[in-house]
C-alpha positions as CSV (number, residue, x, y, z in Angstrom):
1,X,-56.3,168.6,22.4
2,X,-56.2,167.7,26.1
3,X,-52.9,167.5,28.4
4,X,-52.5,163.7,28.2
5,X,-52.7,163.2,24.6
6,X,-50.7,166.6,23.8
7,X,-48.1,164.1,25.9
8,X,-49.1,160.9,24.7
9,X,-46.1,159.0,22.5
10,X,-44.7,163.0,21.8
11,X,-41.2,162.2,19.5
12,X,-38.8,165.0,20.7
13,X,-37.0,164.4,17.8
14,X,-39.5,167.0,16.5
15,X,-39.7,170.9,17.7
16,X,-42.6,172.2,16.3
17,X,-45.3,168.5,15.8
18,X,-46.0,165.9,18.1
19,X,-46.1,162.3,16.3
20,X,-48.7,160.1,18.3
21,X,-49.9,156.1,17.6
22,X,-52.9,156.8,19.8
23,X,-55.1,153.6,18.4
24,X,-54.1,150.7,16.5
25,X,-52.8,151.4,13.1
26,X,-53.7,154.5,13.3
27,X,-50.5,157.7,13.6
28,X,-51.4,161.3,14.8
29,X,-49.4,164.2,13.9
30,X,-50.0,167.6,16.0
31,X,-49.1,170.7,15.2
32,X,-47.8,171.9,18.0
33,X,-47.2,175.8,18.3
34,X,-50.2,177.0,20.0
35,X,-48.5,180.0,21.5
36,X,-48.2,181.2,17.9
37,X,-51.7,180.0,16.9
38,X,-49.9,177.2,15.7
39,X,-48.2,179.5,12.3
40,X,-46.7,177.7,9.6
41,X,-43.0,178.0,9.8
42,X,-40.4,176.9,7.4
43,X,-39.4,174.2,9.9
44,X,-42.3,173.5,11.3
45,X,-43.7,172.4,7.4
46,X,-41.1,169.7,7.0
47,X,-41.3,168.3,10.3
48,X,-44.4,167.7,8.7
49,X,-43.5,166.2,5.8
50,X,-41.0,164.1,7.6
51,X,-44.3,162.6,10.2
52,X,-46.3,161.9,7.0
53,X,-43.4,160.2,5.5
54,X,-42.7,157.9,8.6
55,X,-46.5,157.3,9.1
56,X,-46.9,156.5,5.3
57,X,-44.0,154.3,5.2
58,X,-44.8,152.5,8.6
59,X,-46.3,149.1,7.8
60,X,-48.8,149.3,10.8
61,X,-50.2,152.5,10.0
62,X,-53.2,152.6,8.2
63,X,-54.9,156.2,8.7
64,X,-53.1,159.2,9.5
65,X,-54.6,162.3,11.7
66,X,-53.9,165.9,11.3
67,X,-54.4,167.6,14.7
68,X,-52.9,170.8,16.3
69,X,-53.1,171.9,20.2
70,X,-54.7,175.0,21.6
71,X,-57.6,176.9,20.7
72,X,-56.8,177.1,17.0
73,X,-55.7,174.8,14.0
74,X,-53.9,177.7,12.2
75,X,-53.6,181.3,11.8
76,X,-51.7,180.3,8.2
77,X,-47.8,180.6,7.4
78,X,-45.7,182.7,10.4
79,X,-44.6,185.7,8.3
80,X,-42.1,186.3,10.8
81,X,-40.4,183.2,10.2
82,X,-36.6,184.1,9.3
83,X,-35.4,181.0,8.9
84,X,-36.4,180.4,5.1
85,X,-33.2,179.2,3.5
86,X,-32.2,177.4,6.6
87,X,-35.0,175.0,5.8
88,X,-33.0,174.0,3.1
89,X,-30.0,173.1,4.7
90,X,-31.6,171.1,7.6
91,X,-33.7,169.2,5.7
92,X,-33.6,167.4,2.2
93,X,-35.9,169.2,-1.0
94,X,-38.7,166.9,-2.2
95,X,-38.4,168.5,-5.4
96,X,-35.7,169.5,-8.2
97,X,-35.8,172.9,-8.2
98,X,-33.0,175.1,-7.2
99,X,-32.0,178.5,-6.8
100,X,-33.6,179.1,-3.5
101,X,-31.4,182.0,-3.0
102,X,-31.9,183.9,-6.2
103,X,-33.4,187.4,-5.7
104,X,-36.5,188.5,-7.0
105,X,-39.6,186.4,-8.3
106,X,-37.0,183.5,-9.3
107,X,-35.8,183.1,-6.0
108,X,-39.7,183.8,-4.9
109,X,-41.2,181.2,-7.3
110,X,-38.9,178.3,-6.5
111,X,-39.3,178.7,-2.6
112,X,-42.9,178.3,-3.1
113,X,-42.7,175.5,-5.2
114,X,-41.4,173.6,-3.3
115,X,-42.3,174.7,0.1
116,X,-46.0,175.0,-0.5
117,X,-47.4,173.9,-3.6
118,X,-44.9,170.7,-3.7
119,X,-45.3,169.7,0.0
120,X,-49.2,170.3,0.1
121,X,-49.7,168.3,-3.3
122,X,-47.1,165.8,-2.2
123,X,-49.6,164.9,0.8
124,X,-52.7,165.1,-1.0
125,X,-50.9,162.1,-2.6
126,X,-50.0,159.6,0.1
127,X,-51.1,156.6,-0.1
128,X,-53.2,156.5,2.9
129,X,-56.4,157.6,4.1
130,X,-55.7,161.1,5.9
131,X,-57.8,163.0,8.2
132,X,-57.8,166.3,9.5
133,X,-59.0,167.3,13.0
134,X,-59.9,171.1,13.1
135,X,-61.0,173.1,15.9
136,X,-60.9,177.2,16.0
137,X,-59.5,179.4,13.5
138,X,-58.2,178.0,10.4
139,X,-57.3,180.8,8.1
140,X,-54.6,181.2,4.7
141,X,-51.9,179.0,5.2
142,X,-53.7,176.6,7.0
143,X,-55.7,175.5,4.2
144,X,-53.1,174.2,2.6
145,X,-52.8,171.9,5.1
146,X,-56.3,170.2,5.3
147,X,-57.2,170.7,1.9
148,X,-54.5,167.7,1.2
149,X,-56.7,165.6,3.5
150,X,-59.0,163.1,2.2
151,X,-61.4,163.8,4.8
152,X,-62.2,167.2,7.3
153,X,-63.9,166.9,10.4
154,X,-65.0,170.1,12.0
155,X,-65.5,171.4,15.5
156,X,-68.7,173.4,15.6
157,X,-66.3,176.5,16.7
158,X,-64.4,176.2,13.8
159,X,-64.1,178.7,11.0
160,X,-62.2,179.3,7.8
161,X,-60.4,182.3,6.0
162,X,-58.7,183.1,3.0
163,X,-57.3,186.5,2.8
164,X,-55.1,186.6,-0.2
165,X,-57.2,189.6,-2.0
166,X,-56.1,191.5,1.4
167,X,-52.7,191.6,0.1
168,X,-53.5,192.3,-3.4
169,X,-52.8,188.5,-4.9
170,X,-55.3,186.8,-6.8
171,X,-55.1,183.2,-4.8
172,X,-53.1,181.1,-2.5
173,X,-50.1,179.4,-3.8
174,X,-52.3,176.0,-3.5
175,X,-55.5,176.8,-5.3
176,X,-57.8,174.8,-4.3
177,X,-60.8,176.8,-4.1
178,X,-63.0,175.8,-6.8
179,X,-63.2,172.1,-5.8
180,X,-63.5,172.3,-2.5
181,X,-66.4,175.0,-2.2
182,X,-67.4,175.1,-5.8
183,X,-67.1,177.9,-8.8
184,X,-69.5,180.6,-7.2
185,X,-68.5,180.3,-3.9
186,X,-64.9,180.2,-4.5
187,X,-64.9,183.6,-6.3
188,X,-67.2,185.2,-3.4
189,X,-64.6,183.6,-0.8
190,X,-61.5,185.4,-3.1
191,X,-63.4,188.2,-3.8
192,X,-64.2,189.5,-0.7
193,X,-62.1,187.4,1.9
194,X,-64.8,186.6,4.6
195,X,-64.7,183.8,7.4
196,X,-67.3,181.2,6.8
197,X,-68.2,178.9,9.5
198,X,-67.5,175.2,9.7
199,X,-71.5,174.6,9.3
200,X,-71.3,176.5,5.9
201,X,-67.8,174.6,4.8
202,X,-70.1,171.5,5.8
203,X,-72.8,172.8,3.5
204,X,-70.6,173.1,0.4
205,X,-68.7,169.8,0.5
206,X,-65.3,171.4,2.3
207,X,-66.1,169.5,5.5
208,X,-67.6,165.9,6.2
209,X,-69.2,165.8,9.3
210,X,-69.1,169.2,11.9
211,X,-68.9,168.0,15.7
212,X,-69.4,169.3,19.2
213,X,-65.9,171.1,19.9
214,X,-66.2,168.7,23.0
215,X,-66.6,165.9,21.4
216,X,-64.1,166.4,18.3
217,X,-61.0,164.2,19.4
218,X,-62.7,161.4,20.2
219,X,-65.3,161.8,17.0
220,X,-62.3,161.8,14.9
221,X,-60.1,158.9,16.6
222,X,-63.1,156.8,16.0
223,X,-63.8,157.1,12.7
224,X,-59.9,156.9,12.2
225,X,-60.2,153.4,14.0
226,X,-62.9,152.6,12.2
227,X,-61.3,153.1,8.4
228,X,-58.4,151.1,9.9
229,X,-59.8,148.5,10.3
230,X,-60.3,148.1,6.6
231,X,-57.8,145.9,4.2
232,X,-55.0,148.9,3.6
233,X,-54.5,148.0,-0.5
234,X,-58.2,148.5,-0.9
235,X,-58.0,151.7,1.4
236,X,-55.1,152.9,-1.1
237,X,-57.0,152.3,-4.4
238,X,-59.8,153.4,-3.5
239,X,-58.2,156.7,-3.0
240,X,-56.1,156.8,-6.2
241,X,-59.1,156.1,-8.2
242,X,-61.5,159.6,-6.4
243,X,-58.1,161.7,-6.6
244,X,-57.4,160.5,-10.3
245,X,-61.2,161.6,-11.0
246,X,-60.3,165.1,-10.0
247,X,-57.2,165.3,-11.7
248,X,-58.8,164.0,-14.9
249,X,-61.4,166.8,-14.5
250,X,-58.8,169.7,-14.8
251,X,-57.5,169.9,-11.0
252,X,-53.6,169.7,-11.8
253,X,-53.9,171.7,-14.4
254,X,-55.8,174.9,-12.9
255,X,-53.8,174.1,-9.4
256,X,-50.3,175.2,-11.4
257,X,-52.2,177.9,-13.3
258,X,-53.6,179.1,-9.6
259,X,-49.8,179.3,-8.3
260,X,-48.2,181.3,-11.7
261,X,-51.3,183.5,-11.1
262,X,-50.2,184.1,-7.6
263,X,-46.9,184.9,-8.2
264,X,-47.7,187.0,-11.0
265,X,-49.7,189.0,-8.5
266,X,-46.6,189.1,-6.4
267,X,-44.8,190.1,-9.5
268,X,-47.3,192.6,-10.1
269,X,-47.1,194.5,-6.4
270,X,-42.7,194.4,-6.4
271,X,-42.7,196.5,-9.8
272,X,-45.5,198.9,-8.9
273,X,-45.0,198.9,-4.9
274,X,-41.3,197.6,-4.0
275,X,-43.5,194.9,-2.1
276,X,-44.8,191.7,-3.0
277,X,-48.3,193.0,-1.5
278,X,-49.8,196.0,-2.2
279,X,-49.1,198.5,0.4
280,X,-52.3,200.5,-0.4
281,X,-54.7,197.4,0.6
282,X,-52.5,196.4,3.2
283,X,-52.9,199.6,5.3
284,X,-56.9,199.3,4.5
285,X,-57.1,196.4,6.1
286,X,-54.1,196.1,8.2
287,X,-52.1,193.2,9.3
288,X,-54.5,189.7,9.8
289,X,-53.5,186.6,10.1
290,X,-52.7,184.6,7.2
């Protein structure tokens, strides 16, 4: 992301995103922590929620963007964050639960639900065609953040992780896996926890078109422009109709089963460890991002 667009239309409303109109009908959101590799904090999440709902509700927006300044789109949720349960006083739930403050896997399991499974699946929904832009690192955390596009474009630089086996869970709290890489690969990514490159996300489906790092801002402005320029009911439908076919298919259902599964991994590591991860895996591999 250069200077001038990193200060292009910037809100300062915000403290962690940037919210851009950088081409007609079409609204940017940047992630915009790249000090920290641009980690997911509590706030930082539902500043985001808040730029996708003023972008889907915005009568002249017709695409929304997905960007994030520095070297690197994510390095997954800050696990230094201490500022949890502020989140919830700052800013309003988009679910029902409750009981944010309960101790042990209650309090665990209704944080996550809505924090990460509700926010990622309520932006898969939007009723808009979303893009995201991603350059460097994307690891953890930060899937759940482009998996809710509807479309990925790549730098050639770029490269994906998930690393949830490195801390003795079964899967991310938005499992997504198995429809965005397919059954085989999904397990080999779990199993062993490698980075794959942007050419082989490409390969399997993950990512639709992988660009000169050079080139990816204006590559992904343009084709932004270019879906905008389409009428926005048809743009909507046509979307409902692909995600419905997913969901038909099994998606919902094995996306809840992928985030009990996780937390019963959690579950799992406080009553044999004290920890939610398991300490022994942990100090084998030692702290990554994620």
């Amino acid at each position: 992301m250069t200077d001038s667009v990193k200060a292009e239309a910037a809100n300062t409303e915000f403290e962690t995103i940037l919210y851009q109109t950088p081409a007609p009908r079409v609204a940017r959101i940047v992630v915009n922590k790249p000090e920290k590799r641009n980690a997911q904090s509590y706030r930082m999440l539902y500043e985001l929620n808040q730029a996708f709902d003023r972008a889907a509700q915005d009568k002249g927006v017709s695409v929304i963007v997905v960007a994030a300044a520095g070297p690197d789109f994510s390095s997954g949720h800050d696990l230094r964050d201490p500022d949890r349960m502020k989140a919830f006083e700052d800013f309003d739930t988009v679910g029902t639960w409750a009981g944010f403050e309960d101790p042990g896997v209650e309090g665990r399991w209704v944080i996550e639900k809505e924090m990460y499974l509700g926010l990622s699946e309520r932006w898969r929904n939007i009723p808009k065609p979303t893009i995201a832009q991603v350059q460097g690192r994307c690891f953890a955390g930060g899937m759940q953040l482009i998996w809710p596009c509807d479309l990925i474009i790549a730098a050639d630089d770029a490269s994906f992780r998930i690393n949830a086996m490195e801390l003795g869970v079964a899967c991310a709290e938005f499992f997504h896996e198995p429809w965005e890489l397919g059954t085989r690969k999904a397990k080999e990514i779990l199993f062993t926890g490698d980075v794959f490159s942007a050419q082989e996300a490409h390969r399997l489906g993950m990512v639709n078109q992988v660009v000169p790092a050079a080139d990816l801002e204006t590559y992904t402005l343009s084709l932004a422009a270019r879906i905008a320029e389409k009428q926005l009911f048809a743009l909507r439908l046509a979307k409902e109709v692909v995600n419905a076919a997913e969901d038909r298919q099994g998606r919902r259902d094995t996306l809840l089963l992928g985030f009990a599964y996780h937390h019963l991994s959690h579950a799992y590591n406080q009553e044999n460890f004290g920890m939610a991860a398991d300490p022994t895996i942990l100090k084998k591999y030692g702290k990554r991002p994620g």
